[in-house]
MIDREN-440348 format. One line per 2 residues: number of its first residue (from 1); their letters; for each residue x, z, y of C-alpha. Coordinates in Angstrom, 1 decimal, always signed. Layout:
N
NUM> a> X Z Y; ...
This chain:
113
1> xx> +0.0 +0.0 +0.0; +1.1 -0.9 +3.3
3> xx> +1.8 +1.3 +6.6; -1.6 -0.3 +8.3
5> xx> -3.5 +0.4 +4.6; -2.6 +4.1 +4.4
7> xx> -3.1 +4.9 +8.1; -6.2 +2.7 +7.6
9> xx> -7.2 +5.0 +4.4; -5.9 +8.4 +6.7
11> xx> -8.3 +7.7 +9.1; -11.6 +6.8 +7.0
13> xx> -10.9 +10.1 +5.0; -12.4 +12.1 +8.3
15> xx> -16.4 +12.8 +8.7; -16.2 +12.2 +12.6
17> xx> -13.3 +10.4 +14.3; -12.1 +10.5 +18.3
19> xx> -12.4 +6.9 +20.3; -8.4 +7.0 +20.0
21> xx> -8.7 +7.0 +16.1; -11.4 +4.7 +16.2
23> xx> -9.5 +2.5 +18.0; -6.6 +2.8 +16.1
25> xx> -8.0 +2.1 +12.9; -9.9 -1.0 +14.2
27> xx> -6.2 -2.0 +14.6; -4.9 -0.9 +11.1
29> xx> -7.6 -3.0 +10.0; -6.6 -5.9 +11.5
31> xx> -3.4 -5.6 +10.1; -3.5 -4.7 +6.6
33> xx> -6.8 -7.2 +6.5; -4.6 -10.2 +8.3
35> xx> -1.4 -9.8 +6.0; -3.8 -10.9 +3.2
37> xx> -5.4 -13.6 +4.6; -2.2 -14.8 +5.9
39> xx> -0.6 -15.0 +2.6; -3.6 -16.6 +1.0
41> xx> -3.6 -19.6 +3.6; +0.6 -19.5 +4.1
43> xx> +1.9 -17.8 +0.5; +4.7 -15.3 +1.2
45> xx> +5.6 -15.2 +4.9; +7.3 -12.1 +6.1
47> xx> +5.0 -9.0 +6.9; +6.8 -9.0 +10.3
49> xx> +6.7 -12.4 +11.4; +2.6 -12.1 +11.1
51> xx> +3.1 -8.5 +12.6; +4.5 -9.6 +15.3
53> xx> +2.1 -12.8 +16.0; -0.8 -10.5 +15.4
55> xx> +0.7 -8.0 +18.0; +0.8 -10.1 +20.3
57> xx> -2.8 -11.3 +19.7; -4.6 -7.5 +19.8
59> xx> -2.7 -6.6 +22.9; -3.8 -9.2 +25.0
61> xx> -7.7 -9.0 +23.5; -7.4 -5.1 +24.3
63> xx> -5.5 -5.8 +27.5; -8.3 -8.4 +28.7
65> xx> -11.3 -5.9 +27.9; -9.8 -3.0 +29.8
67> xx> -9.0 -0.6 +26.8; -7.4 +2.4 +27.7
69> xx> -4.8 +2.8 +25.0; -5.4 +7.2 +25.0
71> xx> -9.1 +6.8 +25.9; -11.1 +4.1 +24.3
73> xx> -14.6 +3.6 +25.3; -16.1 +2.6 +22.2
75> xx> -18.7 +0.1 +23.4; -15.4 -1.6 +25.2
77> xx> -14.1 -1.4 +22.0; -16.5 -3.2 +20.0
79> xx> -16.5 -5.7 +22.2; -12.5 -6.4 +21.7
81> xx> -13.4 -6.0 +18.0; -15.5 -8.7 +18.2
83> xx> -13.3 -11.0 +20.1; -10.5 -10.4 +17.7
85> xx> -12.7 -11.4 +14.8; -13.8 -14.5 +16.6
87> xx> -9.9 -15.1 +17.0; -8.3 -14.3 +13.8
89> xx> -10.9 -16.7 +11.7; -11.4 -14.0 +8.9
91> xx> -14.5 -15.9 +8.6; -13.0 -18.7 +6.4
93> xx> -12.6 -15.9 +3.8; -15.9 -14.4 +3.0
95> xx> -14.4 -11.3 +1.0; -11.9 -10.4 +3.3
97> xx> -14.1 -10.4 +6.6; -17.0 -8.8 +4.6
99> xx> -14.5 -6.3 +3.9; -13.1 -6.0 +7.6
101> xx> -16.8 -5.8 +9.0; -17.7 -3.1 +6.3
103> xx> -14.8 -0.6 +7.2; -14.9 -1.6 +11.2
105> xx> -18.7 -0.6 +10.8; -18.0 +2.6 +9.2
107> xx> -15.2 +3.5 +11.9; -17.9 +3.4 +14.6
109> xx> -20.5 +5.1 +13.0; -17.9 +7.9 +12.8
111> xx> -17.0 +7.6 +16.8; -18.0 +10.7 +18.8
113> x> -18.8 +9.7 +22.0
């Protein structure tokens, strides 16, 4: 299991989670979900080179809808979320972005406000 996976799986072990950890495991998602759809469409390609590309990618999406990096508001948040998805083209593998969807909906429902 990779870094983004177990801070992922940290995270989703809590009842009720902060907007930071929200946040943060909307991102850990993203990761861990991107590394696999990047090997299935590109085989083997280095977990830092699609790090790094992906990086880049959620900084600018959180950047552009004004996400405070220490406190998130969560409807901002979702809206990132959603513009990441849009961008990253999950959608081309029904498993993976089922999966995404299913644990970015869980991390929500655990947001306190």
């Amino acid at each position: 299991m990779n870094e983004h996976a177990q801070k992922l799986q940290a995270i989703l072990e809590k009842d009720s989670l902060t907007p930071r950890e929200v946040k943060e495991g909307v991102v850990s998602c993203f990761f861990a979900i991107n590394r696999d759809f990047v090997k299935r469409r590109m085989g083997d390609v280095p977990a830092e080179q699609v790090d790094a590309v992906l990086n880049e990618l959620v900084t600018q999406v959180l950047d552009e809808h004004h996400i405070d990096p220490e406190r998130p508001e969560l409807h901002l948040l979702q809206r990132a979320e959603l513009a990441l998805e849009e961008q990253t083209g999950f959608e081309t593998e029904p498993d993976l972005i089922m999966m995404h969807k299913g644990i970015v909906q869980t991390l929500f429902a655990r947001g306190k406000k």
